[in-house]
C-alpha positions as CSV (number, residue, x, y, z in Angstrom):
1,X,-5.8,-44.4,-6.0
2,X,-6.8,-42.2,-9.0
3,X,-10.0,-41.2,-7.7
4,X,-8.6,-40.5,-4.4
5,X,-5.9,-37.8,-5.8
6,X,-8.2,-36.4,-7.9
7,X,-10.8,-35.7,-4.8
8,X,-7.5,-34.4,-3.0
9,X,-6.9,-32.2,-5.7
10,X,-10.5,-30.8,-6.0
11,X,-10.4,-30.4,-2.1
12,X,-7.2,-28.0,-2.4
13,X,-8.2,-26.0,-5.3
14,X,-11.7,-25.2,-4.4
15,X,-10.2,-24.4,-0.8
16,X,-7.8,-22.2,-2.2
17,X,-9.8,-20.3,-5.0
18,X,-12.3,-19.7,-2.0
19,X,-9.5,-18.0,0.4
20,X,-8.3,-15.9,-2.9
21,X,-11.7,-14.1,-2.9
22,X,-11.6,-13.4,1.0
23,X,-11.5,-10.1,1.8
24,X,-8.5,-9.6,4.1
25,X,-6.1,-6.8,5.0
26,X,-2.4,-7.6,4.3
27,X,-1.8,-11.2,5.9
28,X,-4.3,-10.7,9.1
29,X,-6.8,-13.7,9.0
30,X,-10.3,-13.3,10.7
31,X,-10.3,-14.8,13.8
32,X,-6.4,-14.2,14.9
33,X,-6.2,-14.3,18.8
34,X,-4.2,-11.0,20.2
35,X,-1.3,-13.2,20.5
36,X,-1.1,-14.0,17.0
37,X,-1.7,-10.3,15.6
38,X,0.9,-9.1,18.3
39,X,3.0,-11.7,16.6
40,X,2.4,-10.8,13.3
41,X,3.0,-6.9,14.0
42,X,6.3,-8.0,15.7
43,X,7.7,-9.9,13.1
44,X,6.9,-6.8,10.2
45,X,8.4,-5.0,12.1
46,X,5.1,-2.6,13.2
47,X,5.2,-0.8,16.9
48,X,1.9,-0.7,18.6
49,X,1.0,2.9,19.6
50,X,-1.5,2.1,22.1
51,X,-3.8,-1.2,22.8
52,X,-7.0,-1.5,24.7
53,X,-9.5,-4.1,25.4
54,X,-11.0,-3.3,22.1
55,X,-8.1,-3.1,20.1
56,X,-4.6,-2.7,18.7
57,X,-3.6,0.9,16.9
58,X,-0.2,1.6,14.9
59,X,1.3,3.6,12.4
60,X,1.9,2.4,8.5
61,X,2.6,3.5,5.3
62,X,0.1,2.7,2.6
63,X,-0.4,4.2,-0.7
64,X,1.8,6.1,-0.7
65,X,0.6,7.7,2.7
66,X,0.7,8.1,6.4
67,X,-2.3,6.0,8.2
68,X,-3.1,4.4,11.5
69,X,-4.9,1.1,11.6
70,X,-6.8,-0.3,13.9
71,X,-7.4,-3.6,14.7
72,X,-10.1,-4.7,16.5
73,X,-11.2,-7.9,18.8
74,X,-14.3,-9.8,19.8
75,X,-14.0,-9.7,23.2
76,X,-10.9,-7.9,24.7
77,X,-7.6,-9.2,25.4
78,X,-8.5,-12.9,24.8
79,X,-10.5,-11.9,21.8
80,X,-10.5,-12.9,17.8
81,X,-9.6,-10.1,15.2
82,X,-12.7,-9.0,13.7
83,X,-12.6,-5.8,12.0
84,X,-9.5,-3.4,10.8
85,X,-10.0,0.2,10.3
86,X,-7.7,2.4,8.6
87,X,-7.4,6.2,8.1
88,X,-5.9,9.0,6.4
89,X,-5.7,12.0,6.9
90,X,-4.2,12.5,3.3
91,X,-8.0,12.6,1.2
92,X,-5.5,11.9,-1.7
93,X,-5.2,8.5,-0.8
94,X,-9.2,8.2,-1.5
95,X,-9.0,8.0,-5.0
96,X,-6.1,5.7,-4.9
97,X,-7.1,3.3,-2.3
98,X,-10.7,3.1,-4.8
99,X,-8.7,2.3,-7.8
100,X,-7.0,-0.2,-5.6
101,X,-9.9,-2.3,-4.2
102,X,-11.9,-2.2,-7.4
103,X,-9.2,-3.6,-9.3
104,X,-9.1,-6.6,-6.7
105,X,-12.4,-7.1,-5.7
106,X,-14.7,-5.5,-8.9
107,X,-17.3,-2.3,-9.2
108,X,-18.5,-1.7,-5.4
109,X,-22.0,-0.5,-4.4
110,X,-21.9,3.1,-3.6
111,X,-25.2,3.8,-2.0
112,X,-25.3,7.3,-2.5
113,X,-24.1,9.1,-5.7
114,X,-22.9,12.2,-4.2
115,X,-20.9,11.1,-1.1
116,X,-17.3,9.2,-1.6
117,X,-18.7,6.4,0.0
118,X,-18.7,2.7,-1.3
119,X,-19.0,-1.4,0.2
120,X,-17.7,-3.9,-1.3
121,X,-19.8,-7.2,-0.2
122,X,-17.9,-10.5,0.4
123,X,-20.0,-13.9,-0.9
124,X,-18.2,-16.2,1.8
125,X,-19.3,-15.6,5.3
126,X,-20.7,-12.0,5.2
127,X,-17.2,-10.6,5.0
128,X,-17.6,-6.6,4.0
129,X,-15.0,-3.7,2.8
130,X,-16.5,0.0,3.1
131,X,-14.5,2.7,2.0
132,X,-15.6,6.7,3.2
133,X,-13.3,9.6,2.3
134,X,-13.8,13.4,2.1
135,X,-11.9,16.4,2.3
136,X,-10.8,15.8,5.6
137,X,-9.7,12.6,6.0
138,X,-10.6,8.8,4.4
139,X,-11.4,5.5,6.4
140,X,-11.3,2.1,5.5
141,X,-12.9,-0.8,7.0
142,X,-12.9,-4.5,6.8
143,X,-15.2,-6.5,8.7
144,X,-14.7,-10.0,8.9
145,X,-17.9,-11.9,8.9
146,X,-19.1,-14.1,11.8
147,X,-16.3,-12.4,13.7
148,X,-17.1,-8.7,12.9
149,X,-21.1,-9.8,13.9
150,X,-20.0,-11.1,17.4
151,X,-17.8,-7.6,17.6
152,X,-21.1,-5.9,16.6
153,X,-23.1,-7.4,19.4
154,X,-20.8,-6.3,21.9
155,X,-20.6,-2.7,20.5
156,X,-24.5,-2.5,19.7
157,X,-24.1,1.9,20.4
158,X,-21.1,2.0,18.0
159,X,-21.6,1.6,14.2
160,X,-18.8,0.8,12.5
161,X,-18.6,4.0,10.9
162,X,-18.4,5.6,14.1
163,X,-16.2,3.7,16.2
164,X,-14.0,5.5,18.5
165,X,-9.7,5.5,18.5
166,X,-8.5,2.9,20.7
């Protein structure tokens, strides 16, 4: 009976010190169905501003800033979330939005030293955070893994980087 607790307890802690070093954005999980982020948006209270077969955009708040974010699928409307995008227009939010992530997730890679551009790399399943700002605007992406590859395949002429608004 001992053994068997102990094993339960070793199953739940490593399970949830692996989901604590996930890279996610707010409570979205990679892999939500469009129901479940349309749910999700409902209940905080966010209104969609458009929707497409790639994607869900709406307007939020973060850092003290106005932003859209994006949410994008697999494979349209019956699709699994697999990336999240997220701009400002404010390029003060840069800085802040920096200090943010490498307080949670450590010192990124930053691959050149004279662009604002850095990527944080995730250990479980590929998951990735890139950050790009300027003086025009700043974007933010998280791409979730196995999900965000799958996206990838069906968007082979758009990088990441240069994904179009939904």
């Amino acid at each position: 009976m001992r053994k068997i607790f102990s094993g339960i307890m070793f199953v739940i802690i490593f399970f949830a010190c692996f989901d604590a070093n996930a890279f996610h954005f707010e409570s979205y999980k990679w892999g939500e169905t469009v129901l479940e982020v349309k749910d999700h948006l409902q209940i905080s209270g966010k209104k969609i501003l458009s929707e497409s077969s790639s994607g869900i955009e709406y307007e939020d708040t973060l850092f003290g800033a106005g932003c859209k974010v994006y949410l994008y699928f697999t494979s349209g409307f019956d699709g699994q979330l697999a990336m999240i995008g997220v701009r400002w227009s404010d390029n003060f939010a840069g800085e802040k939005v920096k200090a943010a992530l490498i307080e949670k997730y450590g010192r990124p890679l930053q691959p050149n030293d004279y662009t604002e551009k850095y990527i944080w790399l995730g250990e479980e399943d590929k998951n990735e955070i890139r950050l790009d700002y300027d003086d025009s605007q700043v974007k933010l992406y998280y791409l979730g893994g196995r999900f965000y590859k799958e996206f990838e395949k069906k968007n082979e002429e758009k990088p990441a980087g240069e994904l179009s608004e939904i």
